[in-house]
Structures are given as structure tokens and as C-alpha cells.
C-alpha positions in Angstrom: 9.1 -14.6 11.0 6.5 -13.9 8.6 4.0 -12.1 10.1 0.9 -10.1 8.8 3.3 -6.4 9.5 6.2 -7.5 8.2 4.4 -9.1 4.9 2.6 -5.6 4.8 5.7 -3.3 5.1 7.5 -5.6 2.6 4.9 -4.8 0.1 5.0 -1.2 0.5 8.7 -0.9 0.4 8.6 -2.8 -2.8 5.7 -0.8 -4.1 7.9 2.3 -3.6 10.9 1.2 -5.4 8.9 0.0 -8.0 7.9 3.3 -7.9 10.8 5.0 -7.5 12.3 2.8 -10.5 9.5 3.7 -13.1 9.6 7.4 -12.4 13.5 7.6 -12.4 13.6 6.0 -15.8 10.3 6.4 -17.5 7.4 9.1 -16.7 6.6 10.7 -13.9 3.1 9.7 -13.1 2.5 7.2 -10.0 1.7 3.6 -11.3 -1.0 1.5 -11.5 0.9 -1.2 -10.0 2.6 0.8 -7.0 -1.3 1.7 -5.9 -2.2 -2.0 -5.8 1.2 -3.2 -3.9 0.8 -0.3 -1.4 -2.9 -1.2 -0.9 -2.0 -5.2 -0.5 0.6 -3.9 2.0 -1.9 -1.5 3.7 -4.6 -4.7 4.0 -1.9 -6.6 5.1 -1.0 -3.8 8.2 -4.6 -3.2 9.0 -5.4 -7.4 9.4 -2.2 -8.0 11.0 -2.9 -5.0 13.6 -6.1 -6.6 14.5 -5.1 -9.5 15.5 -2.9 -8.5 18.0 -5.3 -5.5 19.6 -8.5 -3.9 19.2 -8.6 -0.6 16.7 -5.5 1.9 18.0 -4.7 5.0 16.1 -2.1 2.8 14.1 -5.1 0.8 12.5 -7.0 3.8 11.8 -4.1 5.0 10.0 -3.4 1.9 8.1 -7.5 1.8 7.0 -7.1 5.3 5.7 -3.8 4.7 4.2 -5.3 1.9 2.2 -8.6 3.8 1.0 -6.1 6.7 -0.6 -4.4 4.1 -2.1 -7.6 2.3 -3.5 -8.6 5.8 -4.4 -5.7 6.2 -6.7 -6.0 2.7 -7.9 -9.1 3.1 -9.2 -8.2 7.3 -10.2 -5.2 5.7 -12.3 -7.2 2.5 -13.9 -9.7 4.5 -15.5 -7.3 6.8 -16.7 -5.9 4.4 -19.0 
């Protein structure tokens, strides 16, 4: 079933083999494009947690995990 969670954690485990992928064969610096997935999947974790119960220390967690990720998002875009 294609819930909120389970479109979120897809994202992020794609984000990290992208990840992974770029740094095994190319440079070693984390990628615009793994920020943005892992943020998506972050957003995705923190609306899907809501619907099903009020703010838990999971949510907290997932809001958090997405700001670090928007941090390096915006870190690695005006890098380049």
C-alpha cells in the first residue's frame, strides 16, 4: 500500500544509494540531489505521521531530520 511512510522511506533509501553511488564512483562530497530526496522523504514521514497521531517523538525527529537536510540543501546549492 502506498502510504505517506512508506513513500517517505522509499525516498530516503533512494536518496542514499544515490548517494552512495556518486561518492563510490565520483567525489566524495554529499549531493545536491541526495539533500532534496532525503528532505522529500523527511516531508513525506513528518505528514504521513500526522495523520495517524498527534506530534510523538518520531515526528519531532522527522521535522528535525528534514530542517538538517534543507540546511545542507541550501549549504550545497550556493556552493555551486
Amino acid at each position: 500500500m502506498f502510504t505517506a511512510q512508506n513513500i517517505g522511506l522509499s525516498l530516503i533509501v533512494i536518496a542514499w544509494l544515490y548517494q552512495y553511488a556518486r561518492m563510490r564512483y565520483g567525489r566524495r562530497a554529499l549531493r545536491p540531489a541526495f539533500a532534496a530526496l532525503y528532505a522529500l522523504g523527511a516531508g513525506f514521514l513528518v505528514v504521513g505521521g500526522w495523520s495517524i497521531s498527534s506530534l510523538s517523538f518520531a515526528e519531532v525527529a522527522n521535522i528535525l531530520a528534514l530542517i538538517a537536510a534543507l540546511g545542507v540543501l541550501l549549504a550545497s546549492k550556493s556552493r555551486y
